[in-house]
C-alpha angles and dihedrals in degrees: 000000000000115000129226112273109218092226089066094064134074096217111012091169087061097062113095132163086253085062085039092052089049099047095043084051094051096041094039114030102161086057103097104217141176138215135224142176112302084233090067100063114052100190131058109228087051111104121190111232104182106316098338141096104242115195114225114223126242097261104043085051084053094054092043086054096060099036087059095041091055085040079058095052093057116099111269126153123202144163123235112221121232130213126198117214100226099030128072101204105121113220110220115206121208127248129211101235094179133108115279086198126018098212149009098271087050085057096053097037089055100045101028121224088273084078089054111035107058119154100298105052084049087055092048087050094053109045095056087054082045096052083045103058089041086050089048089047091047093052082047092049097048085045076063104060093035090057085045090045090057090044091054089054090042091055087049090045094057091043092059096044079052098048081052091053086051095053093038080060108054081041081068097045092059094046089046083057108049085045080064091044094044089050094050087057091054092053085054109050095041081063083047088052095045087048096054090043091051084048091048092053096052088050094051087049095045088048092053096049083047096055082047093049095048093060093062100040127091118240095259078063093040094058101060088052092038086059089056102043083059093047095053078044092056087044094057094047088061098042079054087048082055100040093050087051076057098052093056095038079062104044087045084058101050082050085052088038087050092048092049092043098053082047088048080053092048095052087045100065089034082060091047100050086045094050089051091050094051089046081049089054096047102047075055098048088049092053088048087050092053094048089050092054084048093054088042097052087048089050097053092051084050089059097044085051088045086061098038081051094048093044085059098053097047082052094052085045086051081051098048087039083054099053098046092051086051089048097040082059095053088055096052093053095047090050086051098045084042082042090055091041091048096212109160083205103052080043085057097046089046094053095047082051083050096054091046085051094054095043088047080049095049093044089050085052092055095038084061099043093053088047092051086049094048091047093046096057088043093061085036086062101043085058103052090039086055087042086056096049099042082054099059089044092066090041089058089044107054082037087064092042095054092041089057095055085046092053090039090052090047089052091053092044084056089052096053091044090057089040090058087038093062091039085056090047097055091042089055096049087049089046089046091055093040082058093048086052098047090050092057090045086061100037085057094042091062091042092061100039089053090050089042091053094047102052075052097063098043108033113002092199120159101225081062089062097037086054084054105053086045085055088047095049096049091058085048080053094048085046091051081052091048097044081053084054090049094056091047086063103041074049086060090043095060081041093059081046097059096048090053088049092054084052088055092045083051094059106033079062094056086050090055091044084051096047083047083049091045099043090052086048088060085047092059090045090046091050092043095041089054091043091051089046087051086048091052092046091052088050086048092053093044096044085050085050095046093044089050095045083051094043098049092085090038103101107207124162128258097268097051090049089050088051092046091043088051094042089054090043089050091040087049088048104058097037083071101038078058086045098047083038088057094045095052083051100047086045088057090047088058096043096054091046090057085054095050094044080053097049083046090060096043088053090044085055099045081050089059095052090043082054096054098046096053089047089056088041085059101045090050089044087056093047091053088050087047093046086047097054088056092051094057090038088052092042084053095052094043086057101049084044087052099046086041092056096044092052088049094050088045103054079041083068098041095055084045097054131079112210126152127243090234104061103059105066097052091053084053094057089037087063098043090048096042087048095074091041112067109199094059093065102108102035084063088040090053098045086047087052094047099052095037085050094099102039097048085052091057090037081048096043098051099035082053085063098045092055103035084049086047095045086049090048091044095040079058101041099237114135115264120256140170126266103271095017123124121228109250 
C-alpha cells in the first residue's frame, strides 16, 4: 500500500496515532482497534491494530489531512510551555476548556457539511437510494409478472368459455337433428293417418253396400258374409285385449311419471335451499372482502408511518453522526494543544476522556444497530403482513368466484327442473286424457259387445252386425281424428323445441359477445403491461446513468470495480432475458387470441347455419299443420257431401215406393210386441224383410254407384265429389 507523502498534507507534524485512532474510529466503526503509546509508531500513516503496525490507505490519510487542517482552524488558545535551560521551574500554560459550539446546529454551522461528508459518507448515502430503487424496479418488475400472469388466466379462461360454447353448439346440433328427425316422423305418421282414414272409408262404404246387399240375398249368400263378420268380431276383441295392455302400461307410467315428478319436487326445494345457503355464503364472504380491504388499507397506512418512522431515525443517526464527529474534534484539538504543553496529567486525563469517548462510540454502534434490527423486522414484518393478506384476498376472491358459478349453475339447474316439471305436467295431462279416452272407448266398447251379443241372441241377423261394424269403423275413424290431434300437438311440441334451441342460440351468442369482450380486455392489459415494462426500462437505464454520474467521484479499488461491473453485466442481463420472456408471452397471448377470433368466426358461422336449419324445421313443421288442416277441411266436407247424398237418396226411395200408410205402423207393434216373445222374432223379421225388399235393392243399387265411382276417384287420386258437383 502507498504512504502518505508529507507534501500532500497541510500539517504533517499534526498527525499522530492519537488523530489516526479517532478517525479510524469514526470512518471505520465495526474495525476493532488499540491504542499505544505515540513513541511507539514513528511515522504518521502507521496505525497499531493489536499488536501490529497497520498501514492507513491514501485516501483515508487525505481525508485525515484535511480533517486535521480544518480541526486546526477551529478556535483553540493555548499556552506553549518554556523551558529554561539552567532552571527547573516548569511554566504551565492555560487551556480553554470551554465549548467552542453549544449545540449541534452551531457544529455544523462552524465547520459546514464539506468537514463531515468526505467520500465515504457519500458512498454510504448512495447505496441505500440505489438498493432502493433496485428494490422499487424489482417490485415493478414482479407487478409485472403478476398482471401477465392474470392476463394469461383471463385468455384460458376464455379458451375454455369458448371450448363450452363449442360443445353448446354441437348440443344444439344434435337437438336440431333429431327435430328434424322427429319431424320427419310426424310427416310420417299424419300419411299413415290419412291412409288409414281413406281405408276406413272404403271399408264403412263396403260395409253399407254390404248391409244393403244382405237384405236381398238368400242365406246361402248371408253366411259367407256372417264368417267374416265374426272374423272382423274376433279382430276387434283382440285389438280390446291390446288396448286394455295399453291401458295398464299407461296407468303404470303415470305411476312412474308420479313417482319422478314428487322427486323432481324434492330436488327442487333441495336447489332452492341450496341456492339460499350459498347466497348466505356470499353475502358472508363479501363482508369478509370488505374487512380485508379495511385491514389492508390499515396496514398500508402502518407501512407509510413505518417510513416515515425509519426516515426519522437515519436523520437522527446523520445528527448523532454529526455530534461525535464534533466532539471527536474537540478531542483532537485538546490532545494537540496537552501534546504541545507536554503535561503527563492533562495526557492522562485526556486518555481516561479517550476511553469514555470510545465506550460512548461503541454504545451509540449498538444503539444503532439495535435500532436497524428493530427497523428491519418491522418492515419484515409489514411485508409479510401485507403477503398474508394479499393471499387471502385472492383466496376470497377466487372462493367467491368460484361461489358465484356455483350459484349461477344451480340457477340454471332450477331452470331446467322446472323446465322438466312443466314438460311432465303437460305429459301427464295428455296421459290422463288418453286414459279418459281410453276409458270411454271401453265403456263403448262394452257397450257395444253387450248390445252385439244380444241382437245375437235374438235375432242374429246379419244387418245387426253389419250396423255394428259400420259403428265400429266410425270410432276407428274418430281414433284416426284423435291420433291427428295427437300429431298437432307432438307438432307443438317441436315447436316449443325450436323455440328452446333458439334460447340456447341466443345465449350461446352472449357467450360469444362476453369471450370478444374478454379477449379486447387482455389486449388493454398486454399494451399497459409493455408500456409500463418500457417505463421500467427507461427508470433502469436512468437510474444506471445516475448511479454512474454519482459513482464517477466515488475511488474504490479494482476488485470492487470487476464485481460491480459484473453485477451491472448480470443485472443487464437479466433485465433482457425478463424483457425477451414478456415478449414471447405477449407473442403467445396474441396468438392465442388470433386463434380464438378464428374459433369465434367459425361458431358464428356454425350459428348462421343452426339458424338456418331451424328456420327451415319450422317452415316444414307449418306446412305439416297447414296440410293438416286440409286434410281435416277436405274429411268435413267429405262427410256433409256423404250424409247429403244419403238423405237425398233416401228421400229418392221414399218418392219411388209405394207403401201404404197403414202398414207401418203395424209392423211397428208387431215389433214392439214380438220383441218381448221370443219365439215370433223371425216371423216379424221375415214380414219386415219382405216389404223393405224393394226399397233396400234401389238404395243398393244407388249407393253401389256412389262407392264404386269414389273408390275409382280416390284409386286415382283425384278429391272426392258428388255426383253433379263441380270441383272448387
Amino acid at each position: 500500500m502507498p504512504r502518505i507523502q508529507s507534501d500532500d498534507l497541510e500539517q504533517p507534524e499534526a498527525i499522530t496515532p492519537l488523530t489516526l485512532l479517532l478517525y479510524s474510529a469514526v470512518t471505520d466503526p465495526d474495525r476493532p482497534l488499540s491504542w499505544s503509546h505515540p513513541g511507539l509508531v514513528e511515522e504518521p500513516n502507521q496505525l497499531l491494530e493489536g499488536s501490529k503496525i497497520v498501514e492507513l490507505e491514501e485516501s483515508s490519510a487525505i481525508k485525515l489531512s484535511c480533517f486535521i487542517s480544518k480541526c486546526l482552524s477551529s478556535e483553540m488558545v493555548a499556552k506553549d510551555y518554556q523551558r529554561s535551560t539552567g532552571s527547573t521551574k516548569v511554566e504551565v500554560g492555560e487551556i480553554d476548556t470551554r465549548a467552542p459550539f453549544q449545540s449541534v446546529k452551531d457544529a455544523v454551522n462552524l465547520f459546514g457539511e464539506g468537514a463531515f461528508s468526505g467520500e465515504k459518507p457519500s458512498i454510504r448515502k448512495v447505496k441505500p437510494q440505489s438498493a432502493e430503487r433496485v428494490l422499487a424496479k424489482e417490485t415493478q418488475f414482479h407487478l409485472a409478472r403478476k398482471e401477465l400472469n392474470k392476463l394469461k388466466e383471463q385468455l384460458e379462461n376464455a379458451e375454455s368459455t369458448k371450448a363450452q360454447v363449442l360443445g353448446e353448439l354441437e348440443k344444439a346440433k344434435r337437438t336440431m337433428n333429431n327435430l328434424t328427425d322427429k319431424i320427419n316422423m310426424v310427416t310420417e305418421s299424419k300419411e299413415r293417418a290419412i291412409k288409414q282414414t281413406e281405408t276406413a272409408k272404403r271399408l264403412a262404404k263396403q260395409l253399407e253396400m254390404a248391409n244393403s246387399n244382405g237384405s236381398t240375398e238368400t242365406n246361402g249368400s248371408l253366411n259367407p258374409d256372417l264368417e267374416s263378420t265374426r272374423e272382423q268380431y274376433t279382430t276387434l276383441i283382440t285389438d280390446l285385449d291390446a288396448a286394455k295392455q295399453e291401458l295398464r302400461k299407461i296407468q303404470q307410467d303415470r305411476d312412474a311419471t308420479a313417482e319422478v315428478k314428487s322427486t323432481a319436487f324434492k330436488q327442487v326445494e333441495d336447489a332452492e335451499l341450496a341456492a339460499k345457503a350459498n347466497m348466505v355464503r356470499v353475502d358472508e364472504l363479501s363482508k369478509e372482502i370488505s374487512a380485508i380491504q379495511e385491514t389492508l388499507d390499515q396496514v398500508k397506512l402502518a407501512t407509510f408511518q413505518a417510513q416515515q418512522d425509519q426516515a426519522n431515525i437515519f436523520e437522527e443517526k446523520d445528527v448523532q453522526r454529526l455530534v461525535i464527529k464534533a466532539t471527536l474534534e474537540e478531542s483532537a484539538n485538546e490532545l494537540l494543544t496537552m501534546k504541545k504543553e507536554f503535561e503527563p496529567e492533562m495526557v492522562q486525563n485526556l486518555e481516561s476522556q479517550l476511553a469514555e469517548t470510545g465506550e460512548q462510540i461503541e454504545s451509540l454502534k449498538k444503539r444503532i444497530e439495535s435500532v436497524k434490527a428493530s427497523d428491519l423486522e418491522s418492515v419484515r414484518t409489514v411485508t409479510l403482513e401485507l403477503d398474508d393478506a394479499k393471499g387471502s384476498l385472492k383466496k376470497v376472491t377466487e372462493e367467491e368466484s368460484s361461489l358465484r358459478s356455483l350459484v349461477e349453475s344451480l340457477k340454471v339447474e332450477l331452470e331446467n327442473v322446472k323446465k322438466e316439471h312443466a314438460e311432465l305436467k303437460e305429459k301427464e295431462a295428455e296421459t290422463e286424457s288418453v286414459v279418459g279416452n281410453l276409458h270411454v272407448k271401453l265403456r263403448k266398447s262394452r257397450s257395444e259387445l253387450e248390445a252385439r251379443v244380444a241382437e245375437e241372441s235374438k235375432a242374429k241377423s246379419a244387418s245387426d252386425e253389419m250396423l255394428a261394424i259400420l259403428h265400429q269403423l266410425m270410432l276407428e275413424t274418430e281414433n284416426s281424428r284423435k291420433e291427428a290431434e295427437e300429431m298437432k300437438e307432438k307438432a307443438e311440441e317441436l315447436k316449443k323445441e325450436a323455440e328452446a334451441t333458439k334460447t340456447a342460440l341466443k345465449e350461446a351468442e352472449q357467450k360469444l359477445r362476453v369471450a370478444l369482450e374478454e379477449a379486447e380486455e387482455a389486449k388493454m392489459a398486454e399494451a399497459t403491461a409493455l408500456d409500463e415494462i418500457k417505463n421500467l426500462s427507461d427508470r433502469t437505464t436512468a437510474a444506471r446513468a445516475s448511479t454512474s454520474e454519482s459513482d464517477a467521484k466515488i475511488t474504490i479499488s479494482k476488485d470492487e470495480y470487476e464485481s460491480l461491473s459484473r453485477k451491472v453485466e448480470e443485472s443487464d442481463k437479466l433485465a433482457d432475458m425478463k424483457v425477451a420472456a414478456a415478449m414471447a408471452q405477449v407473442e403467445a397471448v396474441r396468438a392465442s387470441e388470433n386463434e380464438a377470433f378464428k374459433r369465434l368466426e367459425a361458431t358464428r358461422k356454425e350459428m348462421e347455419e343452426m339458424k338456418a336449419e331451424t328456420e327451415a324445421a319450422l317452415k316444414r313443421a307449418t306446412m305439416a299443420e297447414a296440410a293438416k288442416r286440409a286434410v281435416e277441411g277436405e274429411l268435413r266436407k267429405w262427410r256433409e257431401r256423404e250424409q247429403k247424398k244419403a238423405a237425398e237418396a233416401a228421400t229418392r226411395i221414399l218418392a219411388d215406393t209405394d207403401i201404404s200408410s197403414n202398414s207401418s205402423p203395424q209392423i211397428y207393434i208387431v215389433q214392439k210386441q214380438q220383441y218381448h216373445q221370443p219365439g215370433k222374432i223371425y216371423q216379424v223379421q221375415s214380414l219386415e224383410k219382405e216389404k223393405a225388399m224393394a226399397s233396400k235393392k234401389v238404395l243398393r243399387n244407388n249407393l253401389s254407384g256412389i262407392f264404386n265411382r269414389k273408390r275409382n276417384q280416390v284409386e286415382g287420386g283425384s278429391p272426392s265429389y258428388l255426383p253433379g258437383e263441380k270441383p272448387q
